[in-house]
C-alpha positions as CSV (number, residue, x, y, z in Angstrom):
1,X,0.0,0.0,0.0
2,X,1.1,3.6,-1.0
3,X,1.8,5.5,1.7
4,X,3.1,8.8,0.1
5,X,1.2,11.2,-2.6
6,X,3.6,12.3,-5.8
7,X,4.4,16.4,-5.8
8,X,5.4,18.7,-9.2
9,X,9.0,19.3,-8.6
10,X,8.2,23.1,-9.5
11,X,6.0,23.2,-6.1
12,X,8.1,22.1,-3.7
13,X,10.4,25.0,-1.8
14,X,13.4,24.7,0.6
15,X,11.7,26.7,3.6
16,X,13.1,27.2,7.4
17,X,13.9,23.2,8.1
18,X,16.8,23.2,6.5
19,X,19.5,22.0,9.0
20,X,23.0,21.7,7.0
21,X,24.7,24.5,5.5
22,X,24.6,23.6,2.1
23,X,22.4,20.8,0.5
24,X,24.7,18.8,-1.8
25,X,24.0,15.4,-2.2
26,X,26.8,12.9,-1.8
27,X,28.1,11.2,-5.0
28,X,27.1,7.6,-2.9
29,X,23.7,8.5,-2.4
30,X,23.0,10.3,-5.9
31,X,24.1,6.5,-7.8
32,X,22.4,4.8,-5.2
33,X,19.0,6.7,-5.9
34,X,19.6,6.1,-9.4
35,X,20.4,2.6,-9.5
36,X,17.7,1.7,-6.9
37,X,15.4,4.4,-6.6
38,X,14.2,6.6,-3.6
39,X,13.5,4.3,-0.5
40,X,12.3,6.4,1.5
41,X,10.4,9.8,0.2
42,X,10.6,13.4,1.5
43,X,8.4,15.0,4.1
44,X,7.0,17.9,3.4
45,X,4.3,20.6,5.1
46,X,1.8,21.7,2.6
47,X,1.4,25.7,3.0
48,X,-1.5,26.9,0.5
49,X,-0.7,26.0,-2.9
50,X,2.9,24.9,-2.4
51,X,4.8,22.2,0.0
52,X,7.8,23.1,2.5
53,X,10.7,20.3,2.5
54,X,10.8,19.9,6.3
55,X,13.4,16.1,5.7
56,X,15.3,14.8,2.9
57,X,16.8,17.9,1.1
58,X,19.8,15.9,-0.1
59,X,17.6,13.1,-1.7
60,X,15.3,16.3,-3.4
61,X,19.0,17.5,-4.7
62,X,19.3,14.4,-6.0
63,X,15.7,13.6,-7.8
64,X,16.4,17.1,-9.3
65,X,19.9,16.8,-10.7
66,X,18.6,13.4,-12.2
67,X,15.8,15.3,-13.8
68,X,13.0,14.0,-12.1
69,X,9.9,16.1,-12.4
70,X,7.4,14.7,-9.5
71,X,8.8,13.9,-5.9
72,X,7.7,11.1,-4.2
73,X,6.2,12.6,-0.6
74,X,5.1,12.4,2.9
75,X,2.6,15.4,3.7
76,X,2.2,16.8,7.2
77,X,-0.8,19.1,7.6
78,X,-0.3,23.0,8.2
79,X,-2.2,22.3,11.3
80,X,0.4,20.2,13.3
81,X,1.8,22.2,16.0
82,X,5.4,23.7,15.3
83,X,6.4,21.7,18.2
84,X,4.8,18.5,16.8
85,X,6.2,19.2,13.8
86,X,10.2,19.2,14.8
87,X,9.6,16.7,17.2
88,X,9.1,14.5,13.8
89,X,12.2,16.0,12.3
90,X,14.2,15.2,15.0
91,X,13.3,11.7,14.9
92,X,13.6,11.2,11.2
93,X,16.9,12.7,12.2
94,X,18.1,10.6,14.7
95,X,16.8,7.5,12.1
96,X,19.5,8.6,9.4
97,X,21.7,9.2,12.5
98,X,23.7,11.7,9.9
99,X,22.7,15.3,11.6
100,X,25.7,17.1,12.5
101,X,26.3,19.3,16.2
102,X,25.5,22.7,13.8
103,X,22.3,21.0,12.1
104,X,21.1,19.7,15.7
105,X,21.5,23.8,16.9
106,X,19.6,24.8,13.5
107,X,16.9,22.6,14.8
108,X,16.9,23.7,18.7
109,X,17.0,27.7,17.0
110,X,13.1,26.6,15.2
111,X,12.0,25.7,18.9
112,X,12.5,29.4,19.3
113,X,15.1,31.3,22.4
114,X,12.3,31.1,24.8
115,X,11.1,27.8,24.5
116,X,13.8,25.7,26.6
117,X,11.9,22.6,27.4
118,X,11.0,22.4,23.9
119,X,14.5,22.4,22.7
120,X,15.5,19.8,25.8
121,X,12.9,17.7,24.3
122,X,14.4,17.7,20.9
123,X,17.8,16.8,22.0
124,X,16.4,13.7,24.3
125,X,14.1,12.9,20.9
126,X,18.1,12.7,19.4
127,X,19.5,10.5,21.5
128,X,21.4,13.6,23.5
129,X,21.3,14.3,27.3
130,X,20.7,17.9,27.8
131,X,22.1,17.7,31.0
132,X,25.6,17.0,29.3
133,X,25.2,18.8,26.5
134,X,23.3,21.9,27.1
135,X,21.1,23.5,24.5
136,X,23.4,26.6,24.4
137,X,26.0,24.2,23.1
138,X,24.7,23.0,20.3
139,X,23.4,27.0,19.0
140,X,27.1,28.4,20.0
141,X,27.9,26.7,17.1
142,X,25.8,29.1,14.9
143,X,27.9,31.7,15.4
144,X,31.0,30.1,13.8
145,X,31.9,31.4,10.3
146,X,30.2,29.6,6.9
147,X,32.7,27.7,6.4
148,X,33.7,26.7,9.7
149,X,29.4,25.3,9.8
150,X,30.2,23.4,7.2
151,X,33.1,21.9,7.9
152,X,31.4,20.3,11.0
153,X,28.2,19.3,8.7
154,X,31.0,17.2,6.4
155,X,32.4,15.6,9.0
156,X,35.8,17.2,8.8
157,X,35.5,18.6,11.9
158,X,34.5,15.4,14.5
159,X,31.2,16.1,16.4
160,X,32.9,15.6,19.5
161,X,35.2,18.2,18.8
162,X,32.3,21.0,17.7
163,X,31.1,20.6,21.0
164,X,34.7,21.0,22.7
165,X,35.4,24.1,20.6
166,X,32.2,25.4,21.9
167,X,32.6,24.5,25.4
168,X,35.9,25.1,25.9
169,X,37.3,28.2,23.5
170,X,36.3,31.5,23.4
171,X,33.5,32.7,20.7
172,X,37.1,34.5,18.7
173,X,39.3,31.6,18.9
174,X,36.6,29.0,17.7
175,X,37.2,30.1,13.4
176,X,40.8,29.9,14.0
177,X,40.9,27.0,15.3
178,X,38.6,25.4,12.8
179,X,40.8,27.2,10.3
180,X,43.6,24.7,11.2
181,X,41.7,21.8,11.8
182,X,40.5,22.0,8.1
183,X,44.0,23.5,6.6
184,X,45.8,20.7,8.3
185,X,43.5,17.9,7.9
186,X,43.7,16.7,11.9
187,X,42.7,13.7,13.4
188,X,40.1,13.2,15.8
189,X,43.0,12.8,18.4
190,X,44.7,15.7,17.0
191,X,41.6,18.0,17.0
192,X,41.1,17.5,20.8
193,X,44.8,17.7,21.7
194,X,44.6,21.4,19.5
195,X,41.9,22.4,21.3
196,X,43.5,21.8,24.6
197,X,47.1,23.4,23.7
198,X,45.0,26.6,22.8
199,X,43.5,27.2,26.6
200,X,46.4,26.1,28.1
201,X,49.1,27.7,26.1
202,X,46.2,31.1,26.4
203,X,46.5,30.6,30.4
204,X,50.0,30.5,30.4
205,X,50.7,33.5,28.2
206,X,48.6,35.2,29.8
207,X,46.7,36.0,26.3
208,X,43.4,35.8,25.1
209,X,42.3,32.4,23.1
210,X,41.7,34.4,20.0
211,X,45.1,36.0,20.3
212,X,47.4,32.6,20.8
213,X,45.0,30.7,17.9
214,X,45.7,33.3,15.4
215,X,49.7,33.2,16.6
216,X,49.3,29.1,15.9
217,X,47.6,30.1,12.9
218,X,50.4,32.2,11.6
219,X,52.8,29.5,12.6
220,X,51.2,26.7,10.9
221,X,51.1,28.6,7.3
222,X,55.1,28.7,7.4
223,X,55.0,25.0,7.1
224,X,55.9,23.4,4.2
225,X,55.3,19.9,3.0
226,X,52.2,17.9,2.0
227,X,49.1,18.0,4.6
228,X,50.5,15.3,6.5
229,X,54.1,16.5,6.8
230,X,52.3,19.8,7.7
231,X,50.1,18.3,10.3
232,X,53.1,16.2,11.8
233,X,55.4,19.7,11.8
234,X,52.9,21.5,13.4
235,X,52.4,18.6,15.9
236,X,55.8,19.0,17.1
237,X,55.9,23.0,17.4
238,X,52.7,22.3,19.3
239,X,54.7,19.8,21.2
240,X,57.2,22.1,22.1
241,X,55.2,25.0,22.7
242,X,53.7,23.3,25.6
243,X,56.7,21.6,26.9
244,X,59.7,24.0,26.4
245,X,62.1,22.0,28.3
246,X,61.4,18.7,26.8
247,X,63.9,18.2,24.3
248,X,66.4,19.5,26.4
249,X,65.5,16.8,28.8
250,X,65.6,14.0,26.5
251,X,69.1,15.3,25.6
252,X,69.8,15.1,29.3
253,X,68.4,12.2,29.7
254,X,70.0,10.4,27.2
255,X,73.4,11.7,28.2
256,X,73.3,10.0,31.6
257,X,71.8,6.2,30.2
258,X,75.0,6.5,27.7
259,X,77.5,7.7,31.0
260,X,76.3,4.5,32.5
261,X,77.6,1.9,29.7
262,X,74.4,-0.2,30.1
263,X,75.0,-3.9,28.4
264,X,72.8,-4.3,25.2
265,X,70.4,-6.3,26.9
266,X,69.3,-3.5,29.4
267,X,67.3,-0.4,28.5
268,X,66.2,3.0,31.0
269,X,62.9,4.8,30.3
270,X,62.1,8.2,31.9
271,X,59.0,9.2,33.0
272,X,56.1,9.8,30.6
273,X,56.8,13.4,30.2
274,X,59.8,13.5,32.5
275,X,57.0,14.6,34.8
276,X,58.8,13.0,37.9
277,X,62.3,11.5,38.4
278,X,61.2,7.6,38.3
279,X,63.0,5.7,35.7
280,X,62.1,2.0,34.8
281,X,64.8,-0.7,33.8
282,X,64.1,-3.5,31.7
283,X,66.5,-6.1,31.1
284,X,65.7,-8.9,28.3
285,X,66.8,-12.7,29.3
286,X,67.5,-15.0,26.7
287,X,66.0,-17.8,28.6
288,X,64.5,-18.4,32.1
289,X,66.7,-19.9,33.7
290,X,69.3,-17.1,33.1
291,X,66.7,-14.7,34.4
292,X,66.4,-16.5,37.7
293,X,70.5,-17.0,38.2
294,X,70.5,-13.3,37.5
295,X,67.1,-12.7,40.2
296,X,68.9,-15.0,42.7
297,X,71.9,-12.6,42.7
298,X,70.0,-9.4,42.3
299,X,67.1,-9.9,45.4
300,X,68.6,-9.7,48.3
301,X,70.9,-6.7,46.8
302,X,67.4,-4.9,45.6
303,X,65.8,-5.3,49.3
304,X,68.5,-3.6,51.0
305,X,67.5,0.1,52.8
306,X,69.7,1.9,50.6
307,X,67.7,1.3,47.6
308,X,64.3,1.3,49.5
């Protein structure tokens, strides 16, 4: 049974429910659609004599790049409340599972400023816990510049990281720092660890976040290389930017293993981050039993007060 009615291209219109920046369809789902067809059809609000695309803007993009003059449709009545009405596109939503952090603030901006339990609704509808993420979160990510917005709606900026940027950084250091994560391709990993150096290296300094991100900024465009070479060199200014003294201390460090002549089979780490004075030995046996003549000689010297 038909569940869906079929709408003239012509009167369908892109109205306030679009949540990504731009509407593009993805090369994998434009061959899907037309190899298979459209699985599931749009929803749309009919408003007089033409419809509102409230869900599937990409798979509209699609139909209309592939020349398709009627859209298969869902309607929704112009009498369901608003909040009704994005209550159903956040669960279509959470279905595709593909909305990004700035698409989930587009939606919690329809709810309206005033409507908070509205907006804490949505985000529970989406699988989200307001009490985590707050609905302030998700709309401080408005603010960001175009194409920061859409660098989080491809996925080139992780979702976890949107919502550290705008937890964490100042409203001025947020483009910056999306600047770099996009100009040097970053990790996840990487992304968070950028984000970090930025407060810390701000709180140090004694500067603003805005003021340090553009100075990383600056720094990262006198790098040369391919984007990974870039994003490793950068990794190591970083490195060193927030631990000044490390390098010397490896130096220092690995003067005093040499001073002690250690045999091949015995090895000294510091440690990690030199951040105390412990150092681990590990010695490599080339069979058991030599590592127990070597424990039954080494015990009793190990338990004596002077090493304690």
């Amino acid at each position: 049974m038909r569940y869906y009615t079929e709408i003239e291209r012509e009167k369908i219109v892109s109205g306030p429910f679009r949540l990504r920046e731009k509407d593009s369809c993805p090369p994998q789902l434009a061959e899907s659609i037309a190899a298979h067809g459209l699985f599931s059809p749009l929803l749309v609000r009919q408003e007089e004599n033409q419809w509102l695309l409230v869900h599937g803007h990409r798979r509209f993009a699609a139909l209309a790049a592939q020349g398709a003059d009627r859209m298969p449709a869902r309607v929704i009545s112009a009498a369901v409340p608003l909040e009704d009405l994005l209550a159903r596109l956040a669960a279509e939503h959470r279905e595709s599972g593909n909305l990004s952090p700035v698409g989930i603030g587009r939606l919690l901006a329809l709810a309206g400023p005033k409507e908070r339990n509205g907006q804490e609704r949505l985000l529970s509808i989406l699988g989200e816990n307001p009490r985590h993420h707050r609905p302030e979160l998700f709309l401080s990510l408005l603010e960001l510049p175009e194409e920061a917005r859409l660098a989080v709606d491809r996925g080139l900026i992780a979702a976890a990281s949107a919502l550290e940027l705008a937890r964490d950084l100042s409203p001025g250091a947020r483009g910056e720092v999306c600047g770099l994560i996009t100009g040097l391709g970053l990790s996840r990993a990487s992304q968070r660890g950028l984000i970090i150096a930025v407060r810390e290296l701000a709180r140090r300094q004694g500067k603003d976040e805005a003021a340090t991100a553009r100075e990383l900024a600056a720094l990262a465009r006198q790098s040369r290389g391919n984007p990974r070479q870039r994003a490793a060199a950068f990794a190591r200014m970083l490195e060193k930017r927030l631990h000044p003294r490390l390098e010397a201390t490896q130096e220092e460090f690995a003067r005093f293993t040499a001073a002690l002549d250690l045999p091949d089979n015995v090895s000294l780490a510091p440690a990690p981050a030199f951040e105390s004075d412990r150092v681990t030995a590990r010695i490599v046996f080339d069979n058991r039993e030599q590592c127990k003549k070597f424990w039954e000689q080494a015990k009793g010297f190990l338990a004596t007060p002077r090493l304690s």
